[in-house]
VODONU-963468 format. One record per residue (C-alpha): residue in one letter; z negated, x negated, y. Coordinates in steps of 0.02 Angstrom, whole numbers, m for minus. Each point is the difference from the previous one (the first is absolute). Last residue first. Example, Ala and Ser with C-alpha at 12.3 -4.5 7.8 and 13.67 -1.06 7.14 Angstrom:
REM residues 2
> S	m357	m684	m53
> A	m33	69	m172
//
This chain:
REM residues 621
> X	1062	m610	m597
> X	120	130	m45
> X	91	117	118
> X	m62	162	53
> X	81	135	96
> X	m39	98	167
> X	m20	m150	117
> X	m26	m149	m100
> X	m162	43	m111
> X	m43	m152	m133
> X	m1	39	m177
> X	m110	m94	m150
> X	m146	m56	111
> X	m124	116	m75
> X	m16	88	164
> X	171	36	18
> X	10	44	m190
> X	m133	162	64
> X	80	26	144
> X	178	45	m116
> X	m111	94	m122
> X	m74	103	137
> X	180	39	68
> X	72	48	m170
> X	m146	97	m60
> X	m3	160	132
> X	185	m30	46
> X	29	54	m198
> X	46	m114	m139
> X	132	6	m138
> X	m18	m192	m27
> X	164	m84	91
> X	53	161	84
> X	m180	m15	91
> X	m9	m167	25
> X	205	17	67
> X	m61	120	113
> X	m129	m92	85
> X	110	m172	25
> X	3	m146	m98
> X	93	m149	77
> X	83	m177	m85
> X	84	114	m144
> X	20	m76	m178
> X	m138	m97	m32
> X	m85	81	127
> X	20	161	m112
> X	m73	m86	m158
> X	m170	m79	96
> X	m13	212	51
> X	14	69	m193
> X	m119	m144	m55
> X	m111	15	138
> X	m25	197	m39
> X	m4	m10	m175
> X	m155	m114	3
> X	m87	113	111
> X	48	153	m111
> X	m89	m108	m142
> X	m149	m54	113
> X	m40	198	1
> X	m4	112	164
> X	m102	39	138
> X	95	88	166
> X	m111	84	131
> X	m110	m138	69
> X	130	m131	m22
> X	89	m44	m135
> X	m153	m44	m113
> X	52	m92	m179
> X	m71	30	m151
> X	m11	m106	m143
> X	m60	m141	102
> X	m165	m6	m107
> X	m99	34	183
> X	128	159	19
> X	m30	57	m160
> X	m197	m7	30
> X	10	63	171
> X	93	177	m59
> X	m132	3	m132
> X	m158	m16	125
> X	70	116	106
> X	33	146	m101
> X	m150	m22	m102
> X	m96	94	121
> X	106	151	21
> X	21	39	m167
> X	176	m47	m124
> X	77	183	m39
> X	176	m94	m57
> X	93	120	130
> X	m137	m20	151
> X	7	m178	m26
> X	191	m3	8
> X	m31	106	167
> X	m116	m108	52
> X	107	m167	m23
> X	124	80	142
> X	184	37	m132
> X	98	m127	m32
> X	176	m46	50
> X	38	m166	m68
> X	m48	15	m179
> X	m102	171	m47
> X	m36	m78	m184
> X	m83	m139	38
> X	m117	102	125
> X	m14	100	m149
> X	m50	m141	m129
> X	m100	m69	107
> X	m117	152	26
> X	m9	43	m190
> X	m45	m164	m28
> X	m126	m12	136
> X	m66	157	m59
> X	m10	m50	m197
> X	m84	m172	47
> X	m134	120	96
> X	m38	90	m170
> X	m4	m132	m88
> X	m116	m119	82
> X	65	m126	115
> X	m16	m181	m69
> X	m69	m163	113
> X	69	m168	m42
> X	m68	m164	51
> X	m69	m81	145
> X	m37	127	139
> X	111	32	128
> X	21	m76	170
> X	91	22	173
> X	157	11	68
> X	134	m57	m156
> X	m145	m52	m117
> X	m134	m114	m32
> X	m115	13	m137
> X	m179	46	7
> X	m124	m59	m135
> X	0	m212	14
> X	m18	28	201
> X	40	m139	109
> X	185	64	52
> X	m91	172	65
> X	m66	m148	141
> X	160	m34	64
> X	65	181	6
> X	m172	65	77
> X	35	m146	138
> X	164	66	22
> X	m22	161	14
> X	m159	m33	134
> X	m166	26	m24
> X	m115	144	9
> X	m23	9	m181
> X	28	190	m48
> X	129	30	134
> X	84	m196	m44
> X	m4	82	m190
> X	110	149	54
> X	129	m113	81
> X	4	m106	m123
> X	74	139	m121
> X	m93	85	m140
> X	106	m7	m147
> X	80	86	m163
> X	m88	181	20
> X	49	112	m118
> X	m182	m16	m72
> X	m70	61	181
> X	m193	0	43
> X	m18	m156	m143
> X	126	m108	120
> X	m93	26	158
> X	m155	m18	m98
> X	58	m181	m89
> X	84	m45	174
> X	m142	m2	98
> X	m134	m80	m120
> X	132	m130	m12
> X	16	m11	172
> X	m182	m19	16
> X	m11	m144	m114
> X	106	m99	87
> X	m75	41	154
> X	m169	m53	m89
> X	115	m188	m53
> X	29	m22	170
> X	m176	15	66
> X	m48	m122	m135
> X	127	m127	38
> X	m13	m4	187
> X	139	60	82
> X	132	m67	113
> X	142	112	67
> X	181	m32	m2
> X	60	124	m134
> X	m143	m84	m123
> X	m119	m157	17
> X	m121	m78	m102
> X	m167	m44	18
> X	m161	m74	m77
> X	79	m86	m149
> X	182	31	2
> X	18	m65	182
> X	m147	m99	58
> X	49	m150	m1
> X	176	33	98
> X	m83	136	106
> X	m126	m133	67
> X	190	m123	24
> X	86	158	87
> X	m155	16	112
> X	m8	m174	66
> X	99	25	172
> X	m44	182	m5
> X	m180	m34	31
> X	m119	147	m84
> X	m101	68	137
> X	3	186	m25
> X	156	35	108
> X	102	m155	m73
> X	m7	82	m162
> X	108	146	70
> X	167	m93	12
> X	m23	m1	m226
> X	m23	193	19
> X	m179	45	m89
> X	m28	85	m162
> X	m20	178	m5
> X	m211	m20	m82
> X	m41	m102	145
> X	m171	m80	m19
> X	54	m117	m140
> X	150	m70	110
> X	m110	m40	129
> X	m160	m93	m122
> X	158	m93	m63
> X	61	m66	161
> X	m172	m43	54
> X	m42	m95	m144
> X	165	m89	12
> X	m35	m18	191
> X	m170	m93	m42
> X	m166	118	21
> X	m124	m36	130
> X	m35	197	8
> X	130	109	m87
> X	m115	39	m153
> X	m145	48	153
> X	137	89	88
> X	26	102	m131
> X	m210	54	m49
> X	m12	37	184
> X	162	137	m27
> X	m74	75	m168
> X	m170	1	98
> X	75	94	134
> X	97	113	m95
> X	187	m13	20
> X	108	145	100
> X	183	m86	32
> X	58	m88	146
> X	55	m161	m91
> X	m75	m162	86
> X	89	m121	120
> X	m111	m125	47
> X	m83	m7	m155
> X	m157	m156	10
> X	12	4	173
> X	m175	m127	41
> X	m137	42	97
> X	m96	24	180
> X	m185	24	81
> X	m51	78	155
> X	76	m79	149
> X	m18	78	174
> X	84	173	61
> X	m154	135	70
> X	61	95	m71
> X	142	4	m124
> X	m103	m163	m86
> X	113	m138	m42
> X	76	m42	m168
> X	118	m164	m41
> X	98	4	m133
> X	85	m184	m97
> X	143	46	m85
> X	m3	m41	m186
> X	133	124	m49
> X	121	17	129
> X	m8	117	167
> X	101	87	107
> X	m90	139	83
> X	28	196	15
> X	m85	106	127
> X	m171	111	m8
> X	m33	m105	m138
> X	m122	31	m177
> X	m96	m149	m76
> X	m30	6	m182
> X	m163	m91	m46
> X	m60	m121	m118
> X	m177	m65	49
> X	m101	m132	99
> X	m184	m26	51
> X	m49	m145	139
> X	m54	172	128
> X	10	163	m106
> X	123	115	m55
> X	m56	193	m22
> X	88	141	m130
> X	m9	m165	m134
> X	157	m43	m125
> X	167	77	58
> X	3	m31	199
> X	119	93	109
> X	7	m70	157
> X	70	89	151
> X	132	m84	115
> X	70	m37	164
> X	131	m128	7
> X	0	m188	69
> X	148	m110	m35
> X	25	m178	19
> X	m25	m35	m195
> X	m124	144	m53
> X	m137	61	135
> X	m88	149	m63
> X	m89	102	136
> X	m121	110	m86
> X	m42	208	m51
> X	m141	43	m123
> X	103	65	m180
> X	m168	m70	m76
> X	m136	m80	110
> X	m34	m164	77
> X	m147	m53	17
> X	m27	m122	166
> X	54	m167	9
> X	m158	m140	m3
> X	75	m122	m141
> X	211	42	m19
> X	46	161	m107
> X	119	m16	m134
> X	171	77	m51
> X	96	m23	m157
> X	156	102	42
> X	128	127	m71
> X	129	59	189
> X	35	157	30
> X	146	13	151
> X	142	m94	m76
> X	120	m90	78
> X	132	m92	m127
> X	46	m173	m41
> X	142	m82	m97
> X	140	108	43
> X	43	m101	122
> X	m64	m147	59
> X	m144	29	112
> X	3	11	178
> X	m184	77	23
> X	m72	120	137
> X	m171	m21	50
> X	46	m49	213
> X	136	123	28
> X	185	26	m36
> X	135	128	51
> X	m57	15	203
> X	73	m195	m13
> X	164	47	m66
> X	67	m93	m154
> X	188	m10	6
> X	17	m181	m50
> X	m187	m72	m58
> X	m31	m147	105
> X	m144	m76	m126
> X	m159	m116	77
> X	m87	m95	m137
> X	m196	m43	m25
> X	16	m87	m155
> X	m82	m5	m176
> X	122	42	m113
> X	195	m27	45
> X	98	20	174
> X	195	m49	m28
> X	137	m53	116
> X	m96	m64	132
> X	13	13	178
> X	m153	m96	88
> X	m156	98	86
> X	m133	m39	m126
> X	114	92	m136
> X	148	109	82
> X	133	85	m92
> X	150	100	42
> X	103	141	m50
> X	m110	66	m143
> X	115	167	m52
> X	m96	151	24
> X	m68	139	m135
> X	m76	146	47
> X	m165	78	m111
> X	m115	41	155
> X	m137	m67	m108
> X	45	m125	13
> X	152	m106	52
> X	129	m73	m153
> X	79	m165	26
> X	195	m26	m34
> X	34	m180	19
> X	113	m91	128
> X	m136	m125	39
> X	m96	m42	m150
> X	m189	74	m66
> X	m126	m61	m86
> X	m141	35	m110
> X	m180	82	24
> X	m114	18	157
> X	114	m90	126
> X	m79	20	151
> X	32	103	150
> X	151	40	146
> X	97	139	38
> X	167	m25	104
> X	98	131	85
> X	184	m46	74
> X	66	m142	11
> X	78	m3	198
> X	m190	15	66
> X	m102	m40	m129
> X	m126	163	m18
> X	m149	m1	m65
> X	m116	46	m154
> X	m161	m90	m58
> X	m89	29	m171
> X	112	54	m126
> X	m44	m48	m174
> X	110	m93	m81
> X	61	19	m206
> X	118	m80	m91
> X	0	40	m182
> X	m72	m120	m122
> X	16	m197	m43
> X	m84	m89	162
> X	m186	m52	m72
> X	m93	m56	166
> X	m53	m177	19
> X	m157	m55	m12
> X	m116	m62	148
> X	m71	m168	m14
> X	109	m86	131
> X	m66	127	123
> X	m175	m35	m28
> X	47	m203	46
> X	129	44	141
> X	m142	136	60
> X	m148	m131	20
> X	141	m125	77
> X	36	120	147
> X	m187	28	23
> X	m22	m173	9
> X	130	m30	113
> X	m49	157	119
> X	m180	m73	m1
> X	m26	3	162
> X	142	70	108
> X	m83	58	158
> X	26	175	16
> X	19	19	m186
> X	m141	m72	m32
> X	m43	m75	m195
> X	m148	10	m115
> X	91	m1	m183
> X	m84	104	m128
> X	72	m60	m192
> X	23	148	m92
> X	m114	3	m185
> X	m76	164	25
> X	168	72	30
> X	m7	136	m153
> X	m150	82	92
> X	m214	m22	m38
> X	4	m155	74
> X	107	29	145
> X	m144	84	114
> X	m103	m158	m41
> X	160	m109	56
> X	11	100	167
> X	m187	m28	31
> X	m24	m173	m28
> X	171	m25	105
> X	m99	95	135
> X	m148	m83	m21
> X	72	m181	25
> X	95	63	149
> X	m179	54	99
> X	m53	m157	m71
> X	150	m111	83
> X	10	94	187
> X	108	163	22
> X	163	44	110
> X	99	m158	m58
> X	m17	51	m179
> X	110	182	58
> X	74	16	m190
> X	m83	m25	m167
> X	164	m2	m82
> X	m25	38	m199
> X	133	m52	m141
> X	41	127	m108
> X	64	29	m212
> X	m39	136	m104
> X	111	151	56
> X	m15	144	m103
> X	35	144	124
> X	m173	49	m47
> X	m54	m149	47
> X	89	m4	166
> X	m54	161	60
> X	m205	m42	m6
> X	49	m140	103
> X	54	91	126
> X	m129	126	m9
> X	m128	m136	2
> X	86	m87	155
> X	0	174	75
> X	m173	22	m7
> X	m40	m174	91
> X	m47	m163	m95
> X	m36	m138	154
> X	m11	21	172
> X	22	m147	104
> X	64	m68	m138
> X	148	93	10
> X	57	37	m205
> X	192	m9	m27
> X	50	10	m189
> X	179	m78	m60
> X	39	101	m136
> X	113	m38	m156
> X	162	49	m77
> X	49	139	88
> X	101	172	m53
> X	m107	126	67
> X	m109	m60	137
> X	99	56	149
> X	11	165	m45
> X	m190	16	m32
> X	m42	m84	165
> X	98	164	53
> X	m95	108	m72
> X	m138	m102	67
> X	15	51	168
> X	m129	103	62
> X	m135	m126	m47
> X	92	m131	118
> X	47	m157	m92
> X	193	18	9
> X	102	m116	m118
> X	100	m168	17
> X	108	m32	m142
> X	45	m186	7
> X	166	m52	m112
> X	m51	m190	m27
> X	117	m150	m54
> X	m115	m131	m82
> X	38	m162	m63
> X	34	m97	165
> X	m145	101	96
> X	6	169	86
> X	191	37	10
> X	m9	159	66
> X	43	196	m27
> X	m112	122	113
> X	m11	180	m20
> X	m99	126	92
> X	m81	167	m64
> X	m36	132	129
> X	m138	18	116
> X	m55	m177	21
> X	m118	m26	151
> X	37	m96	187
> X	m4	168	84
> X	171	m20	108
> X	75	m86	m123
> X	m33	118	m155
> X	49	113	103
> X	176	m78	39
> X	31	m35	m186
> X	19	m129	m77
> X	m161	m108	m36
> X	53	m129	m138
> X	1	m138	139
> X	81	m152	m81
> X	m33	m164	49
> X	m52	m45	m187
> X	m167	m26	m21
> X	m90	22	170
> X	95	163	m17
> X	m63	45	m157
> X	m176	m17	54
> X	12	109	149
> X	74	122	m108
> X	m139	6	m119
> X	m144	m30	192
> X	m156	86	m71
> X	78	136	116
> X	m18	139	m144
> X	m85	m39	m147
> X	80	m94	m162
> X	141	m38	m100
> X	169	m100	37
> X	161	6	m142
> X	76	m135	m75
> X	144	m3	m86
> X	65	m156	m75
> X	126	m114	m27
> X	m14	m179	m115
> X	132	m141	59
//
């Protein structure tokens, strides 16, 4: 049993709905307008079992000039066209504009109805099909078979029917391994379920019960039900028009152009990197000039930015950068479809080549020259080319954004990993960007260091300042470096670095007084201020013993040596050996102190996890 989805092109009242309904039964007309007028306004669906082999999903779209847009919706996501061409009046404007849509959308496969046969005589149907295949001659469907049938009276319904079995049978199947993705493109309202959207299956699949992601609103609803041509189903996969009950959705909350993506995987954007082109006869189009892009269901107002020519011509392409007045949700190889702001009709179309692109200032032919590289590349070519262009590194969750399938990432990264990438602190870099980082931090450190010869380290903290990355990402990638060696906190550099005499003699002199001073020193200035050390190497010697751990900092008051430290535990460790509490007065009986040191000291073992506070006294941990 193949499936398909087919979706009707041509001019208004050449009889598409008319012709589905001689097919199947079904009348894809919905609404009470569309009744009273006898024209499509709005898309309309209908699912059928059209031969033995083939089970249909019809998409029948408005012809009427004015309503494109929303023969736009409709055509996203099908598999193949079934054109409708009145022979009573041949190739109209819209059947050219219609047509026009579905190559760019990239469809290649159509079968032809040349409707209303019972209205005309045999030449006058004879040079219509002559002139409906000469109009397909110079499109992808020059080879569609053109069927003369009547939908009023039912000729050639069977043959028509068997014309699309044997097209149909030849379409491929779509490649289901990536992120679910569905375009909205109908939203109601079930009575006792809730809100329902409906659309096709663009990439993936999706299970009742699972968490789905809608854009670009952001929320997140559980999928409470499924539909796919109107039976529950527990899963909806590539390629099918599906209905999802999502629980808690609200109608007002969704529109026609919104996605239900899974999440995390996709992301609105509202500049979008293109190849464009201009169809045969479509008027110049001129930088930053302001169009209707159609992407998926949506339709958004936009202005074109092109890189390589200030003026794009009819049958010429380009790169270009196309800039939103609203977000869209797109993927990478997206079909785009651009009207005219006004008057609206077809001008020309492309191919999303970034669909989520870094907001940063690029030169135009620095940004052509890029999308060039990434155009008709393989995803390991594209994965590379990403990681090249961003000097940070990219967050593994990230790669979906530009295109790069998370199903097969981890086996790309697998390959590629200590030749053209490698990762650090949870970020993927390409090799050569990591490696300047790298080389950066060594740069760093080195004149950090060579400021300040009492210095021991520069923390991560001051390297994620220089490098704009994360601690631990600047920890993981220090560990790369054959110069810097890692210490408690940051880096050093490899090997030992002497103090000149003079300073040697300070630090000395320093040491040895806060050594001597014990448990009740003295503020570090004023033992400064006694050995005549100046101002600025004040600092950098105080940091220097404390870094070598032969200094210890209280708090912001209190600095005194490791020795005093170690004298301190000892005394205390002996006292709970003895005593199960330590109170304020017996720390200061049991080491001649004052208030001002006792209750500092007592914090201070708090906070080393030596003494735990119980009221007024301490007991030991």
């Amino acid at each position: 049993m193949k499936y398909v989805i087919i979706g009707t092109a041509g001019h208004i009242d050449h009889g598409k709905t008319s012709l589905i309904k001689a097919m199947t039964g079904i009348d894809t007309d919905r609404l009470p307008e569309e009744k009273k007028r006898g024209i499509t306004i709005d898309i309309g669906f209908a699912h059928h079992q059209l031969t033995p082999r083939l089970r249909v999903s019809f998409i029948d779209v408005p012809g009427h000039e004015r309503l494109v847009k929303n023969m736009i919706a409709g055509a996203c996501g099908i598999d193949m066209v079934l054109l409708v061409v009145a022979a009573d009046e041949g190739v109209m404007p819209q059947t050219v504009e219609h047509v026009n849509i579905c190559r760019i959308l990239g469809l290649k496969r159509a079968v032809v109805a040349l409707n209303k046969a019972d209205k005309v005589d045999e030449e006058t149907l004879r040079l219509a099909e002559e002139e409906v295949r000469e109009f397909l001659a110079r499109t992808p469907f020059k080879d569609a078979p053109v069927v003369p049938v009547s939908a009023r009276t039912g000729e050639g319904i069977e043959r028509l029917k068997e014309e699309i079995e044997r097209v149909a049978l030849a379409v491929e199947g779509r490649r289901g391994i990536s992120p679910f993705r569905l375009p909205v493109d109908r939203v109601f309202v079930v009575k006792g379920f809730g809100t329902v959207v409906t659309g096709t299956v663009f990439s993936g699949r999706v299970r009742v019960g699972e968490t789905v992601e809608l854009l670009p609103q952001g929320a997140t609803y559980r999928v409470r039900n499924i539909q796919v041509q109107g039976e529950d189903v527990e899963e909806a996969s590539v390629g099918v028009r599906a209905a999802l009950n999502l629980q808690g959705l609200e109608k007002a909350d969704v529109d026609r152009g919104d996605a239900v993506c899974s999440p995390g995987a996709f992301a609105a954007s509202d500049v979008l990197d293109c190849r464009v082109f201009l169809l045969e006869g479509a008027p110049p189009l001129k930088d930053m000039a302001p169009v209707r892009v159609h992407i998926g269901t949506k339709e958004a107002i936009g202005r074109v930015k092109l890189l390589e020519v200030d003026t794009l011509r009819a049958q010429e392409e380009c790169y270009c950068r196309i800039h939103l007045e609203e977000p869209v949700v797109a993927a990478n190889l997206d079909p785009v479809v651009i009207r005219s702001y006004s008057p609206v009709f077809t001008i020309g179309g492309g191919v999303v080549l970034d669909a989520h692109p870094e907001k940063v200032r690029i030169k135009r032919a620095h940004l052509a020259e890029r999308l060039r590289m990434l155009d008709g590349c393989d995803e390991r070519r594209r994965l590379e080319l990403f990681l090249l262009w961003s000097p940070k590194g990219v967050e593994r969750g990230a790669l979906a954004l530009k295109g790069i399938d998370p199903w097969g990432v981890e086996g790309l990264l697998k390959e590629m990993v200590g030749e053209e990438a490698l990762e650090a602190g949870g970020r993927i870099f390409h090799r050569k960007r990591a490696l300047e980082l790298v080389e950066r931090m060594e740069k760093a450190v080195q004149e950090l260091l060579s400021r300040d010869k009492l210095r021991g380290a520069v923390s991560f903290r001051e390297l994620s300042h220089v490098l704009g990355l994360s601690e631990d990402v600047v920890a993981a990638l220090a560990l790369r470096s054959k110069r810097l060696k890692v210490v408690s906190g940051g880096v050093t550099l490899e090997g030992e670095r002497g103090l000149d005499p003079e300073t040697q003699r300070l630090v000395a002199a320093f040491e040895a007084e806060l050594k001597r001073c014990g448990l009740q020193p003295p503020s570090v200035n004023k033992i400064f201020d006694r050995l005549g050390v100046p101002p600025k190497l004040r600092g950098p010697i105080l940091r220097y013993l404390l870094e070598k751990k032969r200094a210890v900092r209280v708090n912001t008051e209190i600095v005194i040596h490791s020795s005093a430290l170690d004298r301190l535990v000892a005394g205390v460790e002996n006292h709970f050996k003895k005593e199960r509490e330590l109170a304020v007065s017996q720390m200061k009986g049991m080491f001649g102190l004052s208030r001002k040191y006792a209750i500092p000291y007592l914090e201070f073992l708090d906070r080393l996890g030596i003494t735990k506070r119980v009221g007024n006294v301490r007991v030991k941990r």
